[in-house]
C-alpha positions as CSV (number, residue, x, y, z in Angstrom):
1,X,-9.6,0.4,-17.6
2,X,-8.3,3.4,-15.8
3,X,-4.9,3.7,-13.8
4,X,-7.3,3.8,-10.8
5,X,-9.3,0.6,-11.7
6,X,-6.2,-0.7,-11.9
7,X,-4.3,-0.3,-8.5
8,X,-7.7,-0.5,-7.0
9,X,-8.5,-4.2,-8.1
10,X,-4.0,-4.8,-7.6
11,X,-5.2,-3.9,-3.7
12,X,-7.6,-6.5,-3.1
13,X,-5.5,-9.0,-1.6
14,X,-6.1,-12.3,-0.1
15,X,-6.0,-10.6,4.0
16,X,-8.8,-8.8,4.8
17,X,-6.7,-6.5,7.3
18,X,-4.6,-5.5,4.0
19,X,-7.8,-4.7,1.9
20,X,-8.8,-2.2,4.8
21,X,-5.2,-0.8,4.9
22,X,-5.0,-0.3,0.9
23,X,-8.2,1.1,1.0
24,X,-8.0,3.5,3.6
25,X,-4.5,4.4,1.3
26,X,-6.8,5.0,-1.9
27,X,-9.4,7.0,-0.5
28,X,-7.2,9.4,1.5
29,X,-4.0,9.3,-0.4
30,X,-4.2,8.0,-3.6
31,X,-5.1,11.3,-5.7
32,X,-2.0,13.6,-4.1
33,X,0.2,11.2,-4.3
34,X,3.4,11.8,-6.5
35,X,5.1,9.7,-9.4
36,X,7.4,8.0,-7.1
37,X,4.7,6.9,-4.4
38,X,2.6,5.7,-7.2
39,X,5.6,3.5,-8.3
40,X,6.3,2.5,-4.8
41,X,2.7,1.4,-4.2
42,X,3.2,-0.8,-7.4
43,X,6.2,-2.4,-6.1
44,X,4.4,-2.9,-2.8
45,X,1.6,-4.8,-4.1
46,X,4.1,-7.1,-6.3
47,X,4.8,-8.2,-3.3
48,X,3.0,-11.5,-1.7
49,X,0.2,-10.6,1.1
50,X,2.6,-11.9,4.3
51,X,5.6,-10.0,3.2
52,X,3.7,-6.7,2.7
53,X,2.0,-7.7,6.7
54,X,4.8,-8.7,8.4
55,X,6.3,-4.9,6.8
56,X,3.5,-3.3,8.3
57,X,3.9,-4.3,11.6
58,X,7.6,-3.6,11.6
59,X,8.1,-7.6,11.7
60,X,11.1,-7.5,9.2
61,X,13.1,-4.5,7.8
62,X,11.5,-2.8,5.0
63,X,13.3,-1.3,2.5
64,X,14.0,2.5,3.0
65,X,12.4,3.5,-0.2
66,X,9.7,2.2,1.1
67,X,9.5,4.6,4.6
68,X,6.7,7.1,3.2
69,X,4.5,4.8,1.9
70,X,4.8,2.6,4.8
71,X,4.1,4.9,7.3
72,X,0.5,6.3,5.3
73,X,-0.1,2.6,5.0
74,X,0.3,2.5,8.7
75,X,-2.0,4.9,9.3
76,X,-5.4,4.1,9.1
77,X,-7.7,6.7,11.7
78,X,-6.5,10.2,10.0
């Protein structure tokens, strides 16, 4: 299985809203992205589906690591 297969089946999650988000990630970011985002996304989708949401929507402080990533993830019509 591919690195790609991978991270692609790791961002199918249980909200629907997050499989949109992940996707929209993959098909517009994925391929550019650099070591350290690729390891950041991993982290991210460790994480269980409310505390990645509730990050999302700037509900509770996110790590700052995390800033980039978040802010692709939050943007979903480029």
């Amino acid at each position: 299985m591919s690195e790609l297969s991978r991270v692609k089946m790791r961002c199918r999650r249980g909200l629907k809203e997050l499989d949109v988000i992940f996707q929209h990630y993959l098909e517009r970011h994925y391929n550019s992205a650099s070591t350290t985002e690729l390891q950041r996304l991993d982290e991210l989708l460790a994480m269980q589906d409310p505390l990645i949401w509730d990050m999302l929507l700037d509900a509770i402080p996110f790590p700052d690591q995390y800033t980039d990533l978040i802010a692709k993830l939050r943007v979903v019509n480029d």
